[in-house]
KOLTOR-191421 format. One record per residue (C-alpha): residue in one letter; x, y, z. Coordinates in steps of 0.25 Angstrom, whole numbers. Layout:
N
REC  nudren      x      y      z
REC       A      X      Y      Z
...
//
This chain:
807
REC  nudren      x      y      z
REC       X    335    484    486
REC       X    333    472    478
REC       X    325    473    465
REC       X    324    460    460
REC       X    313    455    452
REC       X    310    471    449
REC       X    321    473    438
REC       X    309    476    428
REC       X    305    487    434
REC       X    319    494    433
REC       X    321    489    418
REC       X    310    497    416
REC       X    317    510    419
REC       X    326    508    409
REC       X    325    511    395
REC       X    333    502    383
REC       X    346    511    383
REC       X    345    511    398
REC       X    345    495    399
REC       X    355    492    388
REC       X    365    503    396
REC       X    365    493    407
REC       X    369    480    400
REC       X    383    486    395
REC       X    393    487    405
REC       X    397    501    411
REC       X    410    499    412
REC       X    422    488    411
REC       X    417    480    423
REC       X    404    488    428
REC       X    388    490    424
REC       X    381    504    421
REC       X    371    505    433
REC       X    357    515    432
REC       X    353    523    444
REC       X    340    524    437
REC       X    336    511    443
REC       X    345    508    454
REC       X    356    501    445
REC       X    369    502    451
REC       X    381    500    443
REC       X    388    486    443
REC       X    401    482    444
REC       X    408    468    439
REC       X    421    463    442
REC       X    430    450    437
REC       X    429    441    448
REC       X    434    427    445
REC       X    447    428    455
REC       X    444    440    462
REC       X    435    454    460
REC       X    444    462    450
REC       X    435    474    452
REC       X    433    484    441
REC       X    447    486    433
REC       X    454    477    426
REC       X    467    478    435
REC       X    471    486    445
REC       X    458    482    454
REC       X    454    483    468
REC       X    461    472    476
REC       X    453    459    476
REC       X    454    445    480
REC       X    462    436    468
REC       X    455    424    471
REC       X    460    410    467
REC       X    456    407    450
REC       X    444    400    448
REC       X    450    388    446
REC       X    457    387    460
REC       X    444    391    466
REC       X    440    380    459
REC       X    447    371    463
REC       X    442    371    476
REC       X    428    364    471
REC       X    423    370    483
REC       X    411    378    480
REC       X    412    385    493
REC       X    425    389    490
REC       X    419    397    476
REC       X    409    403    487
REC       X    418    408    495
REC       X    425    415    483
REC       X    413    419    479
REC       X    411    426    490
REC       X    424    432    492
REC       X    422    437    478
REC       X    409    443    483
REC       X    416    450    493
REC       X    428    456    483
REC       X    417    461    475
REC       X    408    468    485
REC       X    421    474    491
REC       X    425    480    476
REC       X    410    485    473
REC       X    408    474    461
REC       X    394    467    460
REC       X    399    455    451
REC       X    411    446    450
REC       X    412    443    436
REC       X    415    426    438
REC       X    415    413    440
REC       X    421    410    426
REC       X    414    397    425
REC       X    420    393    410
REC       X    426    380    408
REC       X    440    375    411
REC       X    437    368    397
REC       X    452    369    391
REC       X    465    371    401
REC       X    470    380    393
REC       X    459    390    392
REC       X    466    403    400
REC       X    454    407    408
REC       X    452    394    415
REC       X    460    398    429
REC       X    445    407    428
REC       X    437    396    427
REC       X    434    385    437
REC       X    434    373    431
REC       X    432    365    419
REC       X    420    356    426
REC       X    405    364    424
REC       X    401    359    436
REC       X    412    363    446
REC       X    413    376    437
REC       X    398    377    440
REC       X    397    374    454
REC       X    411    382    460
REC       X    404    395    451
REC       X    393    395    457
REC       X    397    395    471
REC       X    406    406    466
REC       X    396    414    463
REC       X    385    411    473
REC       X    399    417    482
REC       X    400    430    476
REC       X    383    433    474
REC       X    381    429    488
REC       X    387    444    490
REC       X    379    450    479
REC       X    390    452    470
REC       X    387    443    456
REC       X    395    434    447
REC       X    397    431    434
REC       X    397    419    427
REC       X    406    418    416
REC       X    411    416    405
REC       X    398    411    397
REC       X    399    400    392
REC       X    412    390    385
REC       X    421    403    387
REC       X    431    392    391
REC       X    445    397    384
REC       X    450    411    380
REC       X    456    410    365
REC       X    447    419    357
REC       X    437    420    369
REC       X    431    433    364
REC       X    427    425    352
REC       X    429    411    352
REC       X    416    401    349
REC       X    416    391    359
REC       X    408    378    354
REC       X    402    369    362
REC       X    392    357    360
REC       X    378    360    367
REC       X    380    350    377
REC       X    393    353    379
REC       X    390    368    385
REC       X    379    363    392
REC       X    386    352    401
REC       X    398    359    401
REC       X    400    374    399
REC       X    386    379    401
REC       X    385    372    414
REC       X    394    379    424
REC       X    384    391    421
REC       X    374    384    424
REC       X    377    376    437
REC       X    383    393    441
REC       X    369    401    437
REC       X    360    389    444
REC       X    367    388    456
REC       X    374    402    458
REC       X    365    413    450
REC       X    378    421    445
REC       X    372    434    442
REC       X    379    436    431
REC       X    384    427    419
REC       X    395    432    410
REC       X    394    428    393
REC       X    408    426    388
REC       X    416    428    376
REC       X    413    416    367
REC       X    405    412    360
REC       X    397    398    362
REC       X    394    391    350
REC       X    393    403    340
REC       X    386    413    350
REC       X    393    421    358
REC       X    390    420    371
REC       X    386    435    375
REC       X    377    432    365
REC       X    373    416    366
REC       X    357    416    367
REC       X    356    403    370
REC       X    366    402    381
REC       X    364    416    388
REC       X    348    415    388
REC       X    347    403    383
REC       X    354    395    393
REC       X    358    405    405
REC       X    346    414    404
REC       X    335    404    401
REC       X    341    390    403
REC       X    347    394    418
REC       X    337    406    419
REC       X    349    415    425
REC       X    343    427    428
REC       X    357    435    429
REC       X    365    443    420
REC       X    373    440    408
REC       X    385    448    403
REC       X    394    447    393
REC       X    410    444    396
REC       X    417    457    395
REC       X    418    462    380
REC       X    411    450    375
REC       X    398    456    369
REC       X    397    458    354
REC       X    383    463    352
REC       X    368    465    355
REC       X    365    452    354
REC       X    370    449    364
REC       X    358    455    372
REC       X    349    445    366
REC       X    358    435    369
REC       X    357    435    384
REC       X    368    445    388
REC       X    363    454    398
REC       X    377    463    400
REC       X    388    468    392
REC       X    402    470    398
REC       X    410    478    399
REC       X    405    492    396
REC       X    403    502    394
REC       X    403    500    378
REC       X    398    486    371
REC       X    389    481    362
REC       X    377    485    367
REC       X    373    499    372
REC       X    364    506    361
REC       X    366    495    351
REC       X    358    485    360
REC       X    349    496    364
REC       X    347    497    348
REC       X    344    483    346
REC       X    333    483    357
REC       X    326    492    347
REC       X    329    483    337
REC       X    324    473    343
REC       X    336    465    341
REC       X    336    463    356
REC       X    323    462    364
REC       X    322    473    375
REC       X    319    461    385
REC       X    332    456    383
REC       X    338    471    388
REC       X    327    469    399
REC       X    333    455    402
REC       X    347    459    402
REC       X    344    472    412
REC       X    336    463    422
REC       X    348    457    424
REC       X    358    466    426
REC       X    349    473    436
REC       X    347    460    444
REC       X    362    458    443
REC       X    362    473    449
REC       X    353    468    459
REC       X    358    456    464
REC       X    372    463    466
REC       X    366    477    473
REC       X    367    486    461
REC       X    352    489    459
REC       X    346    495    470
REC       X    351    499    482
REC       X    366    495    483
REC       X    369    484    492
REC       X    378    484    503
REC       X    387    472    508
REC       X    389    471    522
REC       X    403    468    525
REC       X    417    471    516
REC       X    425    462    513
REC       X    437    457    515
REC       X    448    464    508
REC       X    458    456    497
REC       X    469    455    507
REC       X    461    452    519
REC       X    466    441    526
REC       X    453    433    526
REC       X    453    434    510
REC       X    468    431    508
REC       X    465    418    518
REC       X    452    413    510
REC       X    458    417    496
REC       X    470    406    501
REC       X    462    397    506
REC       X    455    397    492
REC       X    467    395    484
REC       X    471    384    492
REC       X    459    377    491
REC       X    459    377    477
REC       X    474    372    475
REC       X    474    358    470
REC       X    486    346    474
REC       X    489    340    461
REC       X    498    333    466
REC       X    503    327    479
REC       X    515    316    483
REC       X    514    321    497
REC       X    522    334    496
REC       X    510    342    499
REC       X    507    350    508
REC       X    521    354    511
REC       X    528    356    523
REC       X    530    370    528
REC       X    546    365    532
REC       X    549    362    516
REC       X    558    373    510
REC       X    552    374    496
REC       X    558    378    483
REC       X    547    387    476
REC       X    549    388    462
REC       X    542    394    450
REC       X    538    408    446
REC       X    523    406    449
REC       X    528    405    464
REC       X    531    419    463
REC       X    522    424    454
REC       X    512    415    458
REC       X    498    417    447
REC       X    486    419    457
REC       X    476    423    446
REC       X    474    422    432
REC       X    475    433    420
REC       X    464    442    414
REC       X    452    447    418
REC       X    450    442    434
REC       X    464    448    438
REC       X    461    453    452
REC       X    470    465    458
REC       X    475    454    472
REC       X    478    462    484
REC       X    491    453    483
REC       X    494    439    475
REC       X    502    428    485
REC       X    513    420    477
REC       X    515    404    481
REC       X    528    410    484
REC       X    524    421    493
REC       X    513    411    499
REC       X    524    399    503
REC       X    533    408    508
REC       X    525    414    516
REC       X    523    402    523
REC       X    536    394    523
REC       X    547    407    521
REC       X    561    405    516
REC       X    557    390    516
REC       X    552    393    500
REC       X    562    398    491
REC       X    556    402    478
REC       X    566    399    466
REC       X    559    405    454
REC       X    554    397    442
REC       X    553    398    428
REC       X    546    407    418
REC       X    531    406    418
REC       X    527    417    409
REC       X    527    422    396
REC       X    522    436    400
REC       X    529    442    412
REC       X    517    444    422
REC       X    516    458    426
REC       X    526    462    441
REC       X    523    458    452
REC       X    519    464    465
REC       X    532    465    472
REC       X    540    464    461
REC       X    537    479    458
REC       X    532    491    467
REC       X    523    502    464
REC       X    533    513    462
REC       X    523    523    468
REC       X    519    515    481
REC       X    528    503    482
REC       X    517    493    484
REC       X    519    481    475
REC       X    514    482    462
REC       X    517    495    450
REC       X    511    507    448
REC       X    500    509    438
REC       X    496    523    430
REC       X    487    524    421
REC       X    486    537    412
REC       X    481    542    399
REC       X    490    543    386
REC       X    492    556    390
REC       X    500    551    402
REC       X    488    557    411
REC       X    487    550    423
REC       X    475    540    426
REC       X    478    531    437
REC       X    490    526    447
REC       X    490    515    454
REC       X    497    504    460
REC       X    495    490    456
REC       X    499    479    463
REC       X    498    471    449
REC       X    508    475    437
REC       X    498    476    428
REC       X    486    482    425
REC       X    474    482    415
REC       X    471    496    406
REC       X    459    500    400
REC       X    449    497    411
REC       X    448    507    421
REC       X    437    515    423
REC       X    438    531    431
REC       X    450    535    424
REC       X    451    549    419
REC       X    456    544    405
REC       X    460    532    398
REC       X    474    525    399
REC       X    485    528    388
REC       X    497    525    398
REC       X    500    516    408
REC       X    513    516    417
REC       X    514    505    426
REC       X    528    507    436
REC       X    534    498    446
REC       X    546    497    456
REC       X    555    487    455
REC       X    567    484    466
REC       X    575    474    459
REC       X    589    471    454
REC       X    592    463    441
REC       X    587    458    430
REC       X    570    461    429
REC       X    559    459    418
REC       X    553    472    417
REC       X    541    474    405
REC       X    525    477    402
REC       X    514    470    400
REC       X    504    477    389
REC       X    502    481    375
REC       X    507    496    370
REC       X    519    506    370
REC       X    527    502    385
REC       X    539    512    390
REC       X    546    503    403
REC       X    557    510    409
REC       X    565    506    422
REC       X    577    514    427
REC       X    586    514    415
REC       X    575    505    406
REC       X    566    512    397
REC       X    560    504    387
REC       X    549    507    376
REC       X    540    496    369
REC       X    527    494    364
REC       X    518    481    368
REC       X    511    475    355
REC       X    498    467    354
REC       X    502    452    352
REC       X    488    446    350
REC       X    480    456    346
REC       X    469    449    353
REC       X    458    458    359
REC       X    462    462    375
REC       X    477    458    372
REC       X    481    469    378
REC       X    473    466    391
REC       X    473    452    392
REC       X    486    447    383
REC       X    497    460    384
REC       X    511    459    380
REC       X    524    461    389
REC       X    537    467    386
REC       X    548    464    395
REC       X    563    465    397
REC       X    574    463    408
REC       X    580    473    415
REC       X    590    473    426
REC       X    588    481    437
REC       X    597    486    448
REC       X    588    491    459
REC       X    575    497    460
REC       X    567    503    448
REC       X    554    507    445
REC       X    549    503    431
REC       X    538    510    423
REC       X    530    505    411
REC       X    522    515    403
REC       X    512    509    393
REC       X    504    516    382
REC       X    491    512    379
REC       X    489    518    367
REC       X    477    512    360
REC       X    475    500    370
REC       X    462    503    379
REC       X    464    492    388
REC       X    477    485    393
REC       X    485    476    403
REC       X    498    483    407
REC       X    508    479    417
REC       X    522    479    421
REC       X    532    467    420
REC       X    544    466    431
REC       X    550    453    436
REC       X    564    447    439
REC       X    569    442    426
REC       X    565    429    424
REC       X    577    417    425
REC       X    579    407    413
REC       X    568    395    414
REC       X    584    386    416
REC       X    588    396    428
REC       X    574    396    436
REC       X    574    379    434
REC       X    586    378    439
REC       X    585    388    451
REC       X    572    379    453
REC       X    581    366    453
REC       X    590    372    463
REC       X    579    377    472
REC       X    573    363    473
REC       X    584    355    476
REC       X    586    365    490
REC       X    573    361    493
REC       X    563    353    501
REC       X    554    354    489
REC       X    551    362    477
REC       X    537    370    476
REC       X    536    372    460
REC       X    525    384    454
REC       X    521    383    441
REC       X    511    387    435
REC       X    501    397    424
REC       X    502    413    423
REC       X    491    422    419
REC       X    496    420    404
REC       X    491    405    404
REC       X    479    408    415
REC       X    473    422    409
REC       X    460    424    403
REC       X    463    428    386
REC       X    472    417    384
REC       X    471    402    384
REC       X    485    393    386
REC       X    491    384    377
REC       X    494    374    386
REC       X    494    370    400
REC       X    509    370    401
REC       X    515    378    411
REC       X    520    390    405
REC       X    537    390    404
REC       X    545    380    409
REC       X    538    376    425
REC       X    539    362    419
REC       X    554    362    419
REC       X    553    369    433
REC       X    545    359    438
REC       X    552    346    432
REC       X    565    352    435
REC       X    562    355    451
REC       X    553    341    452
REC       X    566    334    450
REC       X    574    339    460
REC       X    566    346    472
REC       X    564    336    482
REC       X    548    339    480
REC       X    540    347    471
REC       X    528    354    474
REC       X    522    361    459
REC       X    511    372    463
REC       X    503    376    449
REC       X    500    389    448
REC       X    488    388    437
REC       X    474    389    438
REC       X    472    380    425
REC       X    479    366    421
REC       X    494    364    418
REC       X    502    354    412
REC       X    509    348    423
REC       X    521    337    416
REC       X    529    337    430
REC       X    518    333    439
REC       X    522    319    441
REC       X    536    324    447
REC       X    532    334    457
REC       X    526    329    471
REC       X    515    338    471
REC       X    507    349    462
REC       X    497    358    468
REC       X    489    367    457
REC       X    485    381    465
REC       X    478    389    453
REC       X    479    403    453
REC       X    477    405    468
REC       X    473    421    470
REC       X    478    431    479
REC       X    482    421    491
REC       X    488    410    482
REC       X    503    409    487
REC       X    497    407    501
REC       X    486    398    495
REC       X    497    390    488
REC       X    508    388    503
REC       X    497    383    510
REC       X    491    373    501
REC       X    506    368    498
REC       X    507    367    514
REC       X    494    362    516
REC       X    488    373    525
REC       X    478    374    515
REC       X    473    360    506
REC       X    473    363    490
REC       X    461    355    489
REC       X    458    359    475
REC       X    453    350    464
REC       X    457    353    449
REC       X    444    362    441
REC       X    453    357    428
REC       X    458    343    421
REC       X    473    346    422
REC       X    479    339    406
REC       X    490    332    406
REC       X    495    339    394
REC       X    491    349    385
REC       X    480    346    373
REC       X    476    334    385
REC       X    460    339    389
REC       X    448    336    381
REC       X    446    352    379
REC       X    460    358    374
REC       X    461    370    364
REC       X    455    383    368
REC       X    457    390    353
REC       X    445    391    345
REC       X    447    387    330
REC       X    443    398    320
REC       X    435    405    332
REC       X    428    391    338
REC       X    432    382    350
REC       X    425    369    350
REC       X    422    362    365
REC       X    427    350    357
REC       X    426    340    369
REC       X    412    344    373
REC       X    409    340    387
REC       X    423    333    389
REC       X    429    346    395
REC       X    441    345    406
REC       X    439    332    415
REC       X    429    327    406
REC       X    436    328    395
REC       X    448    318    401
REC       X    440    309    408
REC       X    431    306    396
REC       X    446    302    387
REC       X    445    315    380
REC       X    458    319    385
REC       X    470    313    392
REC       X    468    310    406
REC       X    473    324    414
REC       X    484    325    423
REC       X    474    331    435
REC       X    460    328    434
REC       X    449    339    436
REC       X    446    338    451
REC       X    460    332    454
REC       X    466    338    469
REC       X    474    331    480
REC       X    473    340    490
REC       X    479    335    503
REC       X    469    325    505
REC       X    470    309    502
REC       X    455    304    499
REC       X    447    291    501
REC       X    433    291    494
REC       X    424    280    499
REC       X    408    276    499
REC       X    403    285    489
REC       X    389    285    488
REC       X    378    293    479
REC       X    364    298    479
REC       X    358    297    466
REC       X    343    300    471
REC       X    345    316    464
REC       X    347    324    452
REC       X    363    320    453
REC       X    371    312    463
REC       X    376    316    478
REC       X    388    307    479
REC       X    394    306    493
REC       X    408    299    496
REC       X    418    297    508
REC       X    429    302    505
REC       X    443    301    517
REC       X    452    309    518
REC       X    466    300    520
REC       X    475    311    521
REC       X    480    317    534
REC       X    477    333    529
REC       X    460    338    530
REC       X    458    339    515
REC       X    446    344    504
REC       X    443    333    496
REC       X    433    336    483
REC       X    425    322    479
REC       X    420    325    465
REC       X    409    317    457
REC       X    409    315    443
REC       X    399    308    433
REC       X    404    298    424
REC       X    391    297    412
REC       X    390    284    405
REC       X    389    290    393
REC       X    403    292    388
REC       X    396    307    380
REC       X    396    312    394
REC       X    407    315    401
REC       X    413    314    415
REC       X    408    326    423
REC       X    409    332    438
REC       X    396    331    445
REC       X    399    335    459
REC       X    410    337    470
REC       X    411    341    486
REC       X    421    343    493
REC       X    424    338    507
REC       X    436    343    518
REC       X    439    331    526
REC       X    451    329    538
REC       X    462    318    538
REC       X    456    304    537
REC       X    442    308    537
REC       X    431    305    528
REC       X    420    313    525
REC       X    407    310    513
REC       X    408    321    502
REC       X    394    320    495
REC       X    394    326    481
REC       X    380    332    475
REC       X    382    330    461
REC       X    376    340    452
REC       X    363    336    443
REC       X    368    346    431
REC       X    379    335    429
REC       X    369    325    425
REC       X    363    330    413
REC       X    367    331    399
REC       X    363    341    387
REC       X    354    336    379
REC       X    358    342    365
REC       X    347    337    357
REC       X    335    342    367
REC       X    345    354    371
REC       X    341    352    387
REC       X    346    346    398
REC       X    345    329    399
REC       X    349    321    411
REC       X    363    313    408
REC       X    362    298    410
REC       X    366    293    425
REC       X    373    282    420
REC       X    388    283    423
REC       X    398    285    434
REC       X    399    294    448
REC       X    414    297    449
REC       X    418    302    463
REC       X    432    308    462
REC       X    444    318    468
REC       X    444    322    451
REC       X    442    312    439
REC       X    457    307    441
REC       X    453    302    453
REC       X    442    294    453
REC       X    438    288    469
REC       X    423    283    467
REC       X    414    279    454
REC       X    400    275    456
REC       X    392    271    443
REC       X    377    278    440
REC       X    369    267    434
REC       X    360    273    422
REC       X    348    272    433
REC       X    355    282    442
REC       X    360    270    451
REC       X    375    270    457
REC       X    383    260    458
REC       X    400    260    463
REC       X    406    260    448
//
């Protein structure tokens, strides 16, 4: 039943003690219910790439989604929809009531190492693409979560950090993603970040949590806190409604104490349990339980795998194009580059998903084009040995691919055993055990002759023994940093040559540590940077062309850690360069969801950017190379052209404070203003496999913001998606450059069709600082119609009495 509107009549059956007992969690990743009044206990999940489930690793199979950023850069907000809903659909199959995303924070920095979760660094497209996210997963009654509130834009000192930022400046820029997401999708929860915001943290930011959202916005959902992020009490006052995780925090009986205090008025408590119980209603966890009519389809089910491809591909984006692309299926390819193999399909950190399987560019080309691909391996790309891969090893139980996992207690009593199709795993997080976890004994099967890199990933004492090997070590902290051992651990490695099959087994004491990530390292040994170019050389002269990956790993692309520079990691460049001047054509494939420096790009014939593209990614990547599937995607970045070359650069605070410097001349902004060097690739920049021709614009400036409608002909002989986008030019040089609308627009060979484009009336107002309210920003200026601000097709000039004349 639904009981909305009579949530005061349940508060009233609890006491203080029972209301405060619900707004800490129960557990990592799930609420305390109260059969008292029909409260059912709820369950969260990370859901930025894919619905995780409960445990940090080691999950139930789920979905890996393309990153946000290759979503994104669809600018298709059906598209976000239709994740949405597939998200919905992972979640109701795992029993979770809410998918904890969209991030919506800023690409404001290229560096910042959350980004590949973010969508973009424009508030408006960050705005609209979440909230057809999350109108996608609620339309199942499952809710989202907004996060990370607010300017929670780099990773350096997160937990910490003081982010400052002008009061016009957050308002244009950082607060409105939220905005344009709680007023047009109602996400049913909003997640407070790390940071703080101008000397407040946010868990505890009054004026931006009831201030802004609560009164401003008037969202009536619930507020909680990023995991471990509150400090105290006052937090309660300040707007939070929940603490996460549970079961301990800074609550509990001390909040009940200051109640009777009165340091936090009882209202407040009221305020915060309305809300929570009308999350619980909205999601069927109050009441009588909800029932959903129809399962869905599983992770691996051939309608999934199809849509997941077709998501991928859509967001892939031709940076460049001499002709070369799409390829013939009759080239014999030389693929080169490790990230062909060990292609990187998602990002590191806390929205790691548990993929049914994970579809190399390798395995995907040749599964279409056969012994017409010959992978010639590639250079180093990590410092850190990733963890074995499935195939590599085999479970030395079952023989599935993967290793095998026991868990016991520091008495060597056994907890678990499992399989794991990943060679690694999180510690310290499950829940049902009969004891807690002093030992860990990870084992795997490997058939290989000659020389291997065996080692661990993970801090404490390590025994590693294979046949005749037997090794003991002990893993040090290098950072001391709080979570190292989760989010930063160490490796130990050695070679060892191996004649034949062996199985190798890794035992780990815990000792002290409470929560850790453990894995085990096996792989060929890795060829000088020297051999691997020149087997790359020789491969590409014996070919019709050379397909080149390079690309980011999850030590660049991980949530905890920012980069130091957009360079590709180890020596791809030299790859690159060395192939490009012999292969007949080069084809570069960039495997990273964020920008990268890209020194080569005017000597290969073509470079297609595919992001982290989940699950299906390898067969996403063949068929956009082939052109069975356009990648029509437009950049959500500004992509430098060097290091130190965008009007927003360092992501390291200075004696605990990071100053937004640049104000409102953040990413695209920030170059077209002067503040930065021209970029190599523009925000918005895409080929695709179209050729455009824009004529006969025309605009209605009778409402509260533009509707722009333009012809636009297609000139090439493939159908293609084409994406006008409108920016606002002020004239007043203190107000930067911004998108104001887009529409996209498939369209055959040779065909025309009018794209019309309904600006958005929050792009044409300014913050007035001095009244601290909303005021309408001066008309004067300029209407730029665009594929990207590099590539201007149409300007229209907006006199300062709102009539438009051809600029």
């Amino acid at each position: 039943m639904s009981l909305v509107g009579d949530y005061d009549e349940l508060l009233r059956a609890l006491d203080l003690p029972a209301k405060v007992r619900l707004l800490t969690g129960a557990s990592f990743a799930a609420l305390h219910g109260d059969p008292a009044i029909g409260l059912a206990p709820m369950t969260f999940s990370d859901g930025p790439t894919g619905v995780k489930g409960q445990s940090m690793s080691g999950g139930p199979l789920a979905c890996l989604l393309p990153n946000a950023t290759a979503l994104a850069g669809t600018w298709s907000e059906e598209l976000l929809l239709a994740a949405g809903e597939l998200l919905a659909g992972e979640a109701v199959r795992q029993g979770v009531h809410v998918v904890l995303g969209p991030t919506i924070n800023l690409h404001r920095s290229p560096l910042a190492g959350r980004v590949f979760e973010s969508f973009s660094e424009d508030p408006l497209l960050t705005g609209k693409l979440a909230a057809a996210y999350i109108k996608g997963v609620q339309k199942r009654g499952v809710g989202t979560s907004l996060k990370h509130f607010v300017a929670n834009d780099a990773e350096t000192e997160r937990q910490t950090v003081d982010n400052r930022v002008d009061e016009a400046t957050l308002r244009e820029v950082y607060l409105l993603p939220f905005e344009i997401a709680i007023e047009d999708a109602d996400p049913w929860t909003l997640m407070a970040a790390y940071n703080a915001i101008n000397g407040v943290t946010a868990t505890e930011h009054d004026a931006l949590l009831n201030g802004v959202v609560k009164g401003e916005l008037g969202y009536h959902g619930l507020i909680m806190s990023d995991w471990f992020a509150t400090r105290s009490v006052a937090a309660a006052a300040g707007g939070l409604d929940l603490v996460m995780p549970g079961p301990y925090g800074p609550w509990g009986q001390a909040l009940v104490d200051a109640v009777a205090e009165g340091a936090v008025a009882e209202e407040a408590i009221d305020d915060h349990v309305r809300r929570l119980l009308r999350l619980a209603d909205r999601v069927g966890a109050l009441g009588s339980p909800r029932a959903h009519p129809e399962d869905p389809p599983a992770p691996d089910d051939p309608q999934r795998r199809a849509q997941l491809r077709d998501m991928a591909a859509a967001g892939m984006t031709v940076l460049t194009n001499d002709g070369v692309l799409p390829l013939g299926s009759e080239n014999r390819i030389a693929l080169i580059g490790v990230p062909a193999t060990d292609t990187v399909l998602l990002g590191g950190g806390s929205s790691m998903v548990t993929a049914p399987h994970q579809v190399s560019i390798a395995d995907g080309l040749t599964a279409v084009l056969g012994d017409r691909v010959r992978f010639a391996g590639g250079v180093e790309v990590r410092t850190t040995p990733a963890p074995a891969r499935a195939g590599f090893v085999t479970d030395p139980v079952d023989g599935r691919p993967g290793i095998r996992v026991r868990l016991m207690t520091g008495d060597g009593d056994e907890l678990t055993d499992d399989h794991m199709a990943d060679a690694q795993r999180i510690i310290g997080f499950d829940s049902g055990l009969a004891g807690p976890v002093g030992r860990v004994r990870l084992s795997a099967r490997l058939d290989h002759k000659g020389p291997v890199q065996l080692g661990v990933l993970g801090l404490g004492s390590w025994v590693l023994t294979a046949g005749a090997l037997h090794e003991e070590f002990v893993v040090e902290p290098l950072t001391g940093i709080p979570g190292e051992a989760i989010l930063a651990p160490r490796p130990h490695t050695l070679i060892v040559d191996l004649d034949g099959p062996v199985v190798v087994e890794a035992e780990l004491d815990l000792g002290r540590t409470e929560h850790a990530l453990v894995g085990l390292i096996a792989r060929p040994a890795p060829k000088t940077d020297e051999e691997a170019i020149a087997d790359a050389v020789r491969a590409a002269r014996g070919a019709d062309l050379a397909v080149v990956v390079v690309g980011l790993t999850d030590e660049q692309e991980t949530e905890s850690r920012d980069k130091t520079t957009l360079a590709l990691p180890g020596a791809q460049d030299a790859l690159v360069e060395a192939v490009a001047a012999v292969a007949p054509r080069t084809v570069v494939v960039v495997n990273s969801a964020t920008p990268v420096l890209l020194p080569w790009a005017d000597r290969v014939d073509a470079i297609l950017a595919v992001g982290l593209p989940g699950q299906e990614g390898g067969h996403a990547v063949a068929a956009a190379l082939l052109g069975d599937l356009e990648p029509a995607g437009r950049l959500v970045s500004s992509w430098p052209i060097a290091d130190g070359a965008g009007p927003a650069w360092s992501v390291t605070p200075e004696a605990g404070v990071l100053e937004y410097a640049e104000g409102p001349f953040v990413g695209y902004r920030g170059h077209a203003a002067g503040r930065a060097p021209a970029p190599r690739y523009w925000f918005g920049h895409g080929l695709g496999y179209g050729r455009w021709e824009y004529a006969d614009a025309r605009a209605d400036l009778a409402g509260p913001a533009p509707r722009v409608t333009v012809a636009v002909r297609n000139l090439a002989t493939h159908t293609s998606r084409e994406v006008v986008q409108v920016y606002f030019q002020p004239a007043d040089a203190g107000q930067p450059v911004r998108l104001v609308g887009w529409a996209g627009a498939e369209v055959g060979p040779g065909a025309t069709a009018d794209v019309t484009v309904e600006c958005d009336a929050r792009l044409w107002r300014r913050w007035d600082t001095s009244a601290h309210r909303w005021a309408d920003l001066d008309l004067a200026g300029e209407l730029l119609i665009a594929r990207g601000l590099g590539d201007i097709r149409l300007r229209a000039a907006v006199e300062p009495n709102g009539n438009l004349h051809r600029a």
